[in-house]
C-alpha positions in Angstrom: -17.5 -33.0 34.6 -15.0 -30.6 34.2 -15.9 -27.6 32.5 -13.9 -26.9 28.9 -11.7 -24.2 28.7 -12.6 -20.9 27.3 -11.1 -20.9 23.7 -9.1 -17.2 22.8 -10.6 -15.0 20.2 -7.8 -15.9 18.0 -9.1 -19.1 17.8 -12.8 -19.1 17.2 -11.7 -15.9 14.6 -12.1 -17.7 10.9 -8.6 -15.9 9.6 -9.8 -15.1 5.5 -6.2 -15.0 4.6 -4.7 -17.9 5.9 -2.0 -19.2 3.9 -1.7 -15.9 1.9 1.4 -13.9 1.1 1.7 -10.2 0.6 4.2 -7.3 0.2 3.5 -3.9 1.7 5.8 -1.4 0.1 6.2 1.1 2.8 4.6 -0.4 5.1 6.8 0.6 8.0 4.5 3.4 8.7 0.8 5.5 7.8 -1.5 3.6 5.3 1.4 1.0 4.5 1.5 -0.4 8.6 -2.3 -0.3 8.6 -3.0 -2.0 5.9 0.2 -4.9 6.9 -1.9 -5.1 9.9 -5.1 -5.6 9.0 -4.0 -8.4 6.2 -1.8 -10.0 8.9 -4.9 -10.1 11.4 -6.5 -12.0 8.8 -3.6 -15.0 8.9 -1.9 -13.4 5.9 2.0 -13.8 5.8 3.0 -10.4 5.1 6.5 -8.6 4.2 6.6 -5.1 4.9 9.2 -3.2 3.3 11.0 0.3 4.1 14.6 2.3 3.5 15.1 2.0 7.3 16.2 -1.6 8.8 15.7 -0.5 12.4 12.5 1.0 11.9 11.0 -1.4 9.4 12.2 -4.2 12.3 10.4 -2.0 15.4 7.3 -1.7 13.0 7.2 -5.4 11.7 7.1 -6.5 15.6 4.3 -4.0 16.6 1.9 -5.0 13.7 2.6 -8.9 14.7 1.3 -8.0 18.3 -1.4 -6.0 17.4 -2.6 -8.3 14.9 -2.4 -11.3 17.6 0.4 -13.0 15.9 -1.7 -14.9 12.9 0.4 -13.9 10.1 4.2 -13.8 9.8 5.4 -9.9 10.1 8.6 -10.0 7.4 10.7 -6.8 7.4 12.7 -6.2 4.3 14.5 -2.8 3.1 14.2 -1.9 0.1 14.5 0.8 -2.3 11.3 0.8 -4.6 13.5 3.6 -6.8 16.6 0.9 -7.6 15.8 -2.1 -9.7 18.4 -4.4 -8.0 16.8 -3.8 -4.7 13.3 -4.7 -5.9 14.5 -8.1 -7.8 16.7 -8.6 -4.9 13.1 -8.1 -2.3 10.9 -11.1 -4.8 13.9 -13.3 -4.7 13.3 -13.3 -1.2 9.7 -13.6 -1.5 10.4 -16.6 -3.4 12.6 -18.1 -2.0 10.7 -17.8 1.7 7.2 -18.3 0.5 7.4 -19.3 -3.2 4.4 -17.2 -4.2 2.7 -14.4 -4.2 -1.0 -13.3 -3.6 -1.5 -9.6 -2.7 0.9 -6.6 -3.8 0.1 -3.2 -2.2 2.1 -0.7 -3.9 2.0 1.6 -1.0 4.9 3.2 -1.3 5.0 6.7 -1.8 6.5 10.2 -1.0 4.7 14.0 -1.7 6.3 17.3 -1.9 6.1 20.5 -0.1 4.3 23.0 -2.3 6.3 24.2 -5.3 5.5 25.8 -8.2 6.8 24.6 -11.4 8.8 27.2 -11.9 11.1 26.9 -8.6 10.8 22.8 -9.3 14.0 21.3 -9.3 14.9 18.2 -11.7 16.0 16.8 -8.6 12.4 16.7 -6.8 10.5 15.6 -10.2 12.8 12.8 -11.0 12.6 11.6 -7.3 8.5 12.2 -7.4 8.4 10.3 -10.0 11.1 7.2 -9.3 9.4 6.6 -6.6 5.8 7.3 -7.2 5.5 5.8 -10.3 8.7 4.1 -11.6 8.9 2.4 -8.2 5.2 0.5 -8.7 6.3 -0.2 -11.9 9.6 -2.2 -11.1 7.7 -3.7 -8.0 4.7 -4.8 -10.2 7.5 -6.2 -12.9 9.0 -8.5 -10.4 6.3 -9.9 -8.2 4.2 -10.5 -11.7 6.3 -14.0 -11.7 5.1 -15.5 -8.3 1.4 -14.4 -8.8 -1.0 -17.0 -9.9 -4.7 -16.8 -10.8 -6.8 -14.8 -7.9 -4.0 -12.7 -6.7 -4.6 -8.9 -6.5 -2.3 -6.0 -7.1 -3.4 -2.7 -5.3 -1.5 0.6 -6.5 -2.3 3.6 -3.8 -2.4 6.2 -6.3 -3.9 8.9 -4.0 -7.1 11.2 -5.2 -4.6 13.5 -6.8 -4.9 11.1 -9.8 -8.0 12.9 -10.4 -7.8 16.2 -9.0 -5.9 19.3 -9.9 -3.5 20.6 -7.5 -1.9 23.5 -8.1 1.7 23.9 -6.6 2.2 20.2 -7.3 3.2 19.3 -10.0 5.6 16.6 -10.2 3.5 14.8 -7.5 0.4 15.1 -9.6 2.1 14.2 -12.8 3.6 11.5 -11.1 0.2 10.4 -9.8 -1.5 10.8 -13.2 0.5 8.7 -14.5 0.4 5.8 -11.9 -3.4 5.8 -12.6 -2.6 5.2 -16.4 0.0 2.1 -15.5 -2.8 0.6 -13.4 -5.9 1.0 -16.4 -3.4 -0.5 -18.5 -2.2 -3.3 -16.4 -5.9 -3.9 -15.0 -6.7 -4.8 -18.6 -3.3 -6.6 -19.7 -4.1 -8.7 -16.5 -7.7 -9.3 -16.6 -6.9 -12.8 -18.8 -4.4 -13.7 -16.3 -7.1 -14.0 -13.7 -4.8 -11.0 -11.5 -6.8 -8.6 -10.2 -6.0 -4.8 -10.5 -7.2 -2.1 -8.4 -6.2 2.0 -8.0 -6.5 2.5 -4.4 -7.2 6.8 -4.4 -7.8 7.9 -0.8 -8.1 11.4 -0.2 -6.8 13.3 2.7 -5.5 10.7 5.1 -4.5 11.5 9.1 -0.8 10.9 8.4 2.4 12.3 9.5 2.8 12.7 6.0 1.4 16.1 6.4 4.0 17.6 8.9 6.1 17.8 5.4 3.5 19.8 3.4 0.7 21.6 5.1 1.9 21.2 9.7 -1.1 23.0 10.1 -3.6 21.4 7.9 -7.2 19.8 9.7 -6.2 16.3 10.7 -9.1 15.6 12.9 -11.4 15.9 9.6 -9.7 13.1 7.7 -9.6 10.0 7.2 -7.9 7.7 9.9 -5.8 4.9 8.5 -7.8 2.3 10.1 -10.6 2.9 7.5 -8.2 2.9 4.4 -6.8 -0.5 5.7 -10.5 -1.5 5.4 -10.3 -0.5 2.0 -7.5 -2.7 1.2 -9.0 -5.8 2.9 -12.0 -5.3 1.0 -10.3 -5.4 -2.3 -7.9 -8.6 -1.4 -11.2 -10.0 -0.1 -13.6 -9.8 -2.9 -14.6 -12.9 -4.7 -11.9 -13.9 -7.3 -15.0 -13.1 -10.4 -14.8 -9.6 -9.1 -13.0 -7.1 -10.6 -12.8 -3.6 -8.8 -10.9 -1.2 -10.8 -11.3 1.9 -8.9 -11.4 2.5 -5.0 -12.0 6.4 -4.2 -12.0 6.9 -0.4 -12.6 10.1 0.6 -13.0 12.0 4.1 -16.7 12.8 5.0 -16.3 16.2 4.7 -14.9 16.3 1.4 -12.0 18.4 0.6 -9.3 18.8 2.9 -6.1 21.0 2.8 -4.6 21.2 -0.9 -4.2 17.6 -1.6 -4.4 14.1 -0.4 -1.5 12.1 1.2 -0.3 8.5 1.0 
């Protein structure tokens, strides 16, 4: 009798997310690509989305081969500052999938250290379009194709909580990203949506080339572990409600502040 082939580990794996949809803003890259990946190894259909077409189309391939091709990989640019660009990104979501079940509002950027006084109106208006205003047009438009059970996770950053000084229109930007999310957590709680504020500290990202080159990266966090942090949220029981996800690096604080 002939002996039964061997079956791949794709296979036997029991893939939690099957049949799930998610958008990853800025997921072309850091945090964003880790967490795309570990939802996608978990059968999720997932659209990642970025500013940069080729770069977003390079990254979607490389998180669909690492994550054994169980999920779709979607790239989509888009702008999370410009409100056309965002309800143009859902009507493709939509019209592709027709639903909606996990929003990570990864998308973020962080500023070299400034004080207020040499802040220009140009670097706090972009801080906060696209730390804050951008999660709020993002969280406005998916809202629509979101049903019971879904979960929206805003990556807020420990700054939320911490004071910073030399960055202000990041922190104030940050701050008030943790105030949408309380007050969305609650305005959603009867919808059955869950709402959590993702707050990791001092992640290894290239992030950090931008603000402190020469800051310890071998004592943070590795993005692997974040990503955890995201599929524990999207995989708790839909009774659970986890408000709050601090992540922080074993060693405590690290550098001035904590990056997306």
């Amino acid at each position: 009798m002939a002996a039964k082939p061997a079956q791949s580990k794709s296979s036997t794996k029991t893939l939690r997310l099957r049949g799930k949809v998610a958008v990853v803003t800025g997921g072309s890259r850091g945090i964003g690509y880790a967490a795309a990946r570990a939802l996608a190894g978990e059968g999720c259909d997932v659209v990642i989305t970025g500013r940069d077409a080729a770069v977003l189309k390079k990254s979607a391939a490389s998180i669909s081969r690492e994550a054994g091709g169980r999920g779709k990989v979607v790239p989509r640019v888009c702008d999370v500052r410009d409100a056309e660009s965002v309800t143009a990104l859902f009507a493709d979501v939509k019209k592709r999938f027709g639903r909606l079940d996990v929003l990570f509002n990864n998308a973020g950027i962080s500023q070299a250290p400034t004080p207020v006084g040499d802040t220009s109106l140009e670097m706090w208006r972009n801080m906060l379009d696209t730390n804050l205003t951008g999660i709020f047009l993002c969280t406005r438009a998916a809202l629509p194709l979101m049903k019971p059970g879904g979960t929206i996770l805003n990556n807020i950053s420990a700054a939320a909580k911490q004071v910073f000084p030399n960055f202000s229109a990041y922190s104030a930007a940050k701050h008030g990203a943790y105030g949408f999310t309380l007050a969305l957590r609650d305005e959603l709680i009867p919808r059955g949506i869950r709402v959590t504020a993702l707050m990791p500290g001092a992640t290894d990202t290239d992030i950090w080339q931008q603000i402190i080159p020469d800051a310890p990266r071998e004592q943070m966090i590795p993005v692997e572990r974040i990503a955890e942090a995201v599929l524990y949220a999207v995989l708790l029981p839909p009774q659970a409600n986890l408000s709050e996800l601090l992540v922080l690096p074993a060693v405590g604080s690290v550098g001035a502040k904590s990056s997306d």
